[in-house]
Residue, then its C-alpha position, 0 to 999 in steps of 0.5 A: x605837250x612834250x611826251x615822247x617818254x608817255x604811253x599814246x593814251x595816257x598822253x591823249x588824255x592828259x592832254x585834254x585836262x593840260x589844255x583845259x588847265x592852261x586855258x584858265x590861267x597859262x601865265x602862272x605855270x612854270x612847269x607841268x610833270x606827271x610822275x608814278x605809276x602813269x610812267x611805268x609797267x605798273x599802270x592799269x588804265x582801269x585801277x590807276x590814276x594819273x598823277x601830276x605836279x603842277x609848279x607855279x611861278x609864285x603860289x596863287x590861291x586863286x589857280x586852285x579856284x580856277x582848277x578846282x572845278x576839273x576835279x569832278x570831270x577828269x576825276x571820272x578820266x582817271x587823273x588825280x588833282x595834281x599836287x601844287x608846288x613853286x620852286x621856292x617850296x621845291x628848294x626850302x622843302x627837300x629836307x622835309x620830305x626827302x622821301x617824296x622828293x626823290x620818288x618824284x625826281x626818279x619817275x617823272x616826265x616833264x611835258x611843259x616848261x623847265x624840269x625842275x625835278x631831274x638835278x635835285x641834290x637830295x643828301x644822304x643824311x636827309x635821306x636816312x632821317x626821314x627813313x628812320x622815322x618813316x620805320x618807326x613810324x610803320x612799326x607803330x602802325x603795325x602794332x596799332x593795326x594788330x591789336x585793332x583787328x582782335x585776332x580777325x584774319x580777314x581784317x589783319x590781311x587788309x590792313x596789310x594790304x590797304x597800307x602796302x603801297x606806302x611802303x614802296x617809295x620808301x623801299x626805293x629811299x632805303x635802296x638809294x641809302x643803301x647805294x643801289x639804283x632803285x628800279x622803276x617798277x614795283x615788281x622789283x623793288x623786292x628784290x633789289x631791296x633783298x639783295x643790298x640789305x640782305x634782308x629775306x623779303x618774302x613776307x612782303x611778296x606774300x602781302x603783294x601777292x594777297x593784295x592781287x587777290x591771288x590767295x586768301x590766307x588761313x589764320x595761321x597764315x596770316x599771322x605768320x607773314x605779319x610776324x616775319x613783315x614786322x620783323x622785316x621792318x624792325x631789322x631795316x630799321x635797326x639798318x638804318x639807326x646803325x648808319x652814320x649822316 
């Protein structure tokens, strides 16, 4: 396995399920990346899982068979069930799922076969389709979320923090869009988003900082920072309405 980009555990570890999948039915991979958090400062051995892209030659049914009873053993270990792709879903996929796309090609680490992820051509206009109606899609969410929890501040807070990190690789499409490079840990996604949308992004922190349970928030509070988290996805979603493919 390839891992010199890896932390020494994470690869240890990914390398038992890589041999145990391979053992099954090596012919059919043509190619092995783990991506997200497992490549990042952001990794907590205790919290976070180890994510990984298994691509085929062609799509075989009877792999998933095959790889399907790992789940249980390496799922106690800490890596998730890998997603299952093929180069031909890659290339017909990328104007469906810009957004996915894009995260994976900026935080990824090829450790078998080919990279097909590092010189994929995501455009712009997909791009800000997808953000569009990724933001209108969180706004109806929000309002959703809010009437659902009928005034109770303890489970607006949650629903908050429950829907947060959805909101990353979104942050990093819209700093992309927005001509930025986007960082790879989480911690500064705020602030580069702040700076090239001029957007003050403050509510967001507070809903990071209440999902390391580092406050509890008042039924003042809370409903405070929803307001101004609303307004901030209402203000980057007028944003990217206004630009032009």
């Amino acid at each position: 396995m390839n891992t010199p980009d890896l932390n020494p555990d994470i690869a240890a570890r990914y390398q038992q399920f890589l041999d145990d999948a391979l053992s099954r039915q090596q012919d059919a991979i043509h190619s092995v990346h783990i991506v997200g958090s497992a490549l990042t400062l952001d990794y907590d051995p205790n919290v976070s899982d180890i994510n990984s892209v298994f691509v085929l030659h062609e799509m075989d049914l009877g792999f998933l068979d095959l790889v399907a009873p790992l789940g249980k053993k390496y799922g106690k270990k800490g890596i998730a069930a890998p997603l299952i792709m093929t180069p031909k879903y890659i290339d017909h996929s990328i104007d469906v799922f810009p957004i996915e796309f894009l995260n994976i090609k900026l935080l990824h680490c090829t450790v078998r076969g080919q990279d097909v992820f590092k010189g994929l051509d995501i455009p712009k206009s997909y791009l800000r389709r997808q953000c569009e109606r990724e933001l209108k899609a969180k706004l109806i969410g929000l309002r959703q979320g809010y009437i659902s929890a009928a005034g109770e501040p303890k489970i607006l807070t949650q629903g908050l923090v429950e829907s947060y990190a959805g909101y990353l690789p979104l942050f990093k499409a819209l700093i992309v869009l927005l001509g930025r490079e986007a960082p790879r840990i989480n911690r500064e996604i705020l602030s580069v988003l702040e700076e090239a949308a001029g957007i003050k992004m403050d509510a967001c922190l507070q809903v990071a900082i209440y999902k390391k349970r580092e406050s509890k928030p008042s039924v003042d509070d809370i409903r405070l920072v929803f307001k101004d988290f609303y307004g901030i996805i209402e203000r980057l979603g007028d944003m990217i309405d206004a630009m032009e493919d």
